[in-house]
C-alpha positions in Angstrom: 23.6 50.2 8.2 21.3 50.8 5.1 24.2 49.3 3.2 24.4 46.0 5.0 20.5 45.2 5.6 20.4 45.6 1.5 23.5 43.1 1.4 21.7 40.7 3.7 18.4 40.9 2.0 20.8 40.4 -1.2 22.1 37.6 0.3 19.0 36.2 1.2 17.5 36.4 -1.8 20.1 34.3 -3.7 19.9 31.7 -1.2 16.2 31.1 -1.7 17.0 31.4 -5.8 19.6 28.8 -5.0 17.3 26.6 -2.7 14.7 26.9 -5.4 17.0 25.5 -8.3 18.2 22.7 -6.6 14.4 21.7 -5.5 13.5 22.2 -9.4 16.2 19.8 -10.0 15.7 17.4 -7.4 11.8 17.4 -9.0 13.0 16.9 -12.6 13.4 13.5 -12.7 9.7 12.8 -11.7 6.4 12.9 -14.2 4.2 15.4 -13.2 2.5 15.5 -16.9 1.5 19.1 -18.3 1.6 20.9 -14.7 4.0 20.9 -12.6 4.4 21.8 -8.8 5.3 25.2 -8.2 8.1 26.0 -5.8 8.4 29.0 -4.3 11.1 30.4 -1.4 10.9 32.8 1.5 13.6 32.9 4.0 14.6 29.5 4.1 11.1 28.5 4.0 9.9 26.3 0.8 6.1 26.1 -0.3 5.4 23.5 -2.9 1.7 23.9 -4.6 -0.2 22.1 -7.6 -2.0 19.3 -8.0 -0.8 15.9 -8.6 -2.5 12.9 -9.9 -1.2 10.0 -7.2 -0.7 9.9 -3.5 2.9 8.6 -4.5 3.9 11.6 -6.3 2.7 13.7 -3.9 4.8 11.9 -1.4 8.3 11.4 -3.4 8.1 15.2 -4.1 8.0 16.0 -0.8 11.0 13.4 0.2 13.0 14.7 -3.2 12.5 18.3 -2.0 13.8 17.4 1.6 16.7 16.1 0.3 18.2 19.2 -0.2 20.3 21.0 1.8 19.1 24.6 3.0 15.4 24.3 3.8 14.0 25.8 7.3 10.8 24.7 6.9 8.7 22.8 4.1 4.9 23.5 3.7 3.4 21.1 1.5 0.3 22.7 -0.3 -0.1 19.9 -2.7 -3.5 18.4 -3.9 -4.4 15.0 -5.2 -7.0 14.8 -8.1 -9.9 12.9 -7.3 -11.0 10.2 -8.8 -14.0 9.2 -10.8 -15.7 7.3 -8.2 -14.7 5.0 -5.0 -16.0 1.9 -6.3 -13.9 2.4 -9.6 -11.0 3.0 -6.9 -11.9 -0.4 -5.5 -11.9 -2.8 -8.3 -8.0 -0.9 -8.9 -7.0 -1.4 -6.1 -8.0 -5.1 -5.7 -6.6 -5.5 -9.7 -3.6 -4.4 -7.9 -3.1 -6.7 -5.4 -4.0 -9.7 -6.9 -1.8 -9.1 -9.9 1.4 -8.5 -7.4 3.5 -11.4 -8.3 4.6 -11.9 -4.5 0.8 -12.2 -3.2 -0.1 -15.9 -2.4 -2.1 -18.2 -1.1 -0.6 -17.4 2.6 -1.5 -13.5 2.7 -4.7 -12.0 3.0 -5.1 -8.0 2.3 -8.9 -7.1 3.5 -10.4 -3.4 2.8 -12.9 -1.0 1.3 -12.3 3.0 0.0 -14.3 6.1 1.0 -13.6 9.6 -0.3 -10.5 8.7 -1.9 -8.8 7.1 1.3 -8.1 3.1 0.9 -8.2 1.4 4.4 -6.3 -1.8 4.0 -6.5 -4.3 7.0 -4.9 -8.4 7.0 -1.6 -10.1 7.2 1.2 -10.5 4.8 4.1 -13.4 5.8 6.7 -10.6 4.7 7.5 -6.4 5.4 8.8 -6.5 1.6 5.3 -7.3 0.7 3.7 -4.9 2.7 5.6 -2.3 1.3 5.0 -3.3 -2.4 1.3 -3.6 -2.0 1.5 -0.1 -0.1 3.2 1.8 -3.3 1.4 0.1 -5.8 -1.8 1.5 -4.1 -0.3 4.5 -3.5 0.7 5.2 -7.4 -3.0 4.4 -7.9 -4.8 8.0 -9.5 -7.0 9.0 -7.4 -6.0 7.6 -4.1 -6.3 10.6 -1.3 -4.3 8.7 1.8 -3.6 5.0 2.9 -5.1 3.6 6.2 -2.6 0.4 7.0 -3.9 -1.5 9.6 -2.2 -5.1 7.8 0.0 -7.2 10.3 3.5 -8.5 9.4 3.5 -12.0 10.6 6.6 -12.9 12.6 9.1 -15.7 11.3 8.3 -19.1 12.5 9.4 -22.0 11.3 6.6 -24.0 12.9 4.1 -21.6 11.4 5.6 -22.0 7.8 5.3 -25.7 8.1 1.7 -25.4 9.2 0.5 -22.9 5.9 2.3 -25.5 3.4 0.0 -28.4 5.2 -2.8 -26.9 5.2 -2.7 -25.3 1.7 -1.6 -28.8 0.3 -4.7 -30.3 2.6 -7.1 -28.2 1.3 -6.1 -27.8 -2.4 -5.3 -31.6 -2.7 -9.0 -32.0 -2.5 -11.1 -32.7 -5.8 -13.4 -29.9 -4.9 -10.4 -27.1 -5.4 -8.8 -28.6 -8.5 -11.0 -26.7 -10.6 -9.5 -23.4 -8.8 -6.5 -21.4 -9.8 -3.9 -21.0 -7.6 -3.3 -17.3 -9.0 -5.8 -16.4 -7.4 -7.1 -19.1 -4.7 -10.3 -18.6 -3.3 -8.9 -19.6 0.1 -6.1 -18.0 2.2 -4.5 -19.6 5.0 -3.0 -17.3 7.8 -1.2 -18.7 10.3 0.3 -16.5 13.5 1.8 -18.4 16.4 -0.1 -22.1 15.9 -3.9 -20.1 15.2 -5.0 -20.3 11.5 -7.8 -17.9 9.8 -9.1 -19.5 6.9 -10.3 -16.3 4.5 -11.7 -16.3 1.2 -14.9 -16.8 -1.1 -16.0 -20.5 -2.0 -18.8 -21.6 -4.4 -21.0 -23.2 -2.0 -21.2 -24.3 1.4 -19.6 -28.3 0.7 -16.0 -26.5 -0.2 -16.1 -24.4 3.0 -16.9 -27.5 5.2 -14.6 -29.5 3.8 -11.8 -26.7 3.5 -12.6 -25.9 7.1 -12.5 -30.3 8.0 -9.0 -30.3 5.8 -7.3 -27.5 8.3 -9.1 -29.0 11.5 -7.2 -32.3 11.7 -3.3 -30.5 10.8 -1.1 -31.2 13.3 -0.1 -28.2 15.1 -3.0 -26.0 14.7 -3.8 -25.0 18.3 -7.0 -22.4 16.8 -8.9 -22.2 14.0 -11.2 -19.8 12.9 -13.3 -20.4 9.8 -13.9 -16.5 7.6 -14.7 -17.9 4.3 -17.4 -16.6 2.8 -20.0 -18.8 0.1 -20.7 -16.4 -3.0 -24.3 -15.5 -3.5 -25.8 -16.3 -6.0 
C-alpha cells in the first residue's frame, strides 16, 4: 500500500509538471515584459499570479491557460498595474476611439473612468465594432475592468436610409463645412424610425439648425436633440 500511494503521488506530480509546461507554453507567445506570470500546480488545480500591465493580457492569459487539456480548476490571482491617474485613462481611451478607423458619424460611444474601470455606454450600427472598440480599451495600461452598457443597433434598411439623410442634411449645411468628418461634432443614431442627435457644436445657431435639418427627414417618427454647445 506504501508502494502504490508513493506511485500515485508520483504520478501526480508529473501531471502537474506536465500541466505546468504546457501552460508555460501556451503563455509564451504573449509579452508580459521583464515579469512574467507565475504558474504553479496542485492536483490538477492551476494558480496563475503576477501582475500584468492591461486588462487584455490579463484576460488572453487566462483564455490561453484554459486551452489546455488537464486543468480541474483555474484560480486567477493576477493583478493589473494601475495607472497614473483616471483622467490620463480618459483622454486614452477617447484617443482610442476616435482614432478606430470603423467609428463614424453614425455611432456614438458615451463614458467616464473611475478607479481604473471604464464605463462605456451608446450605440454602434455593428457587433464587429463593438468588439474592436472593447479590446482596444482593454489593451489600454492601466484599465482595471470594462463596464459595457453600448447597444448594437439592429439591421434596418429603413433606418440606414434615414442616418445617410440626415448626415447629408445636416453636413450639407454651410455652418458644418468647416468641420471634419474624422471626427464630426454630431452623431446621428437611429433605432427603429427614433434619431438622437449627440455631439458638441460651437454655438447654439449649429445646434438649431442641425436639430431643424433632422426634423423635416422623412421617416423620422422621434427626435431627440443631445448635442451639447461648447463653453467657452
Amino acid at each position: 500500500m506504501i508502494f502504490l500511494a508513493a506511485a500515485v503521488h508520483a504520478a501526480a506530480q508529473t501531471a502537474d509538471t506536465e500541466l505546468t509546461r504546457n501552460i508555460q507554453k501556451q503563455l509564451s507567445g504573449l509579452d508580459y515584459g521583464s515579469r512574467r506570470p507565475v504558474v504553479s500546480v496542485s492536483g490538477g488545480v492551476v494558480t496563475i499570479t503576477g501582475t500584468v500591465v492591461s486588462l487584455w493580457l490579463k484576460e488572453e492569459t487566462i483564455k490561453r491557460a484554459l486551452k489546455v487539456t488537464g486543468i480541474g480548476e483555474l484560480v486567477s490571482e493576477l493583478m493589473i498595474a494601475k495607472a497614473e491617474s483616471d483622467e490620463k485613462l480618459a483622454m486614452e481611451v477617447v484617443d482610442k476611439i476616435q482614432h478606430y478607423d470603423l467609428f463614424t458619424v453614425y455611432d456614438d460611444f458615451q463614458g467616464n473612468v473611475k478607479n481604473g474601470v471604464v464605463f462605456l455606454r451608446g450605440a454602434v450600427t455593428d457587433e464587429k465594432k463593438l468588439d474592436d472598440v472593447i479590446e482596444r480599451v482593454a489593451k489600454i495600461r492601466g484599465v482595471q475592468a470594462i463596464d459595457n452598457k453600448v447597444t448594437v443597433l439592429p439591421a434596418n434598411q429603413d433606418d440606414n436610409r434615414l442616418r445617410s439623410a440626415i448626415a447629408t442634411a445636416i453636413y450639407s449645411l454651410t455652418d458644418f463645412e468647416r468641420y471634419s468628418m474624422a471626427n464630426p461634432p454630431i452623431h446621428v443614431i437611429v433605432n427603429r424610425g427614433h434619431v438622437t442627435l449627440v455631439g458638441v457644436v460651437r454655438s447654439d445657431i449649429e445646434k438649431r439648425k442641425a436639430y431643424e435639418a433632422a426634423r423635416f427627414i422623412n421617416g423620422v417618427l422621434a427626435l431627440e436633440d443631445k448635442v451639447v454647445v461648447a463653453k467657452r
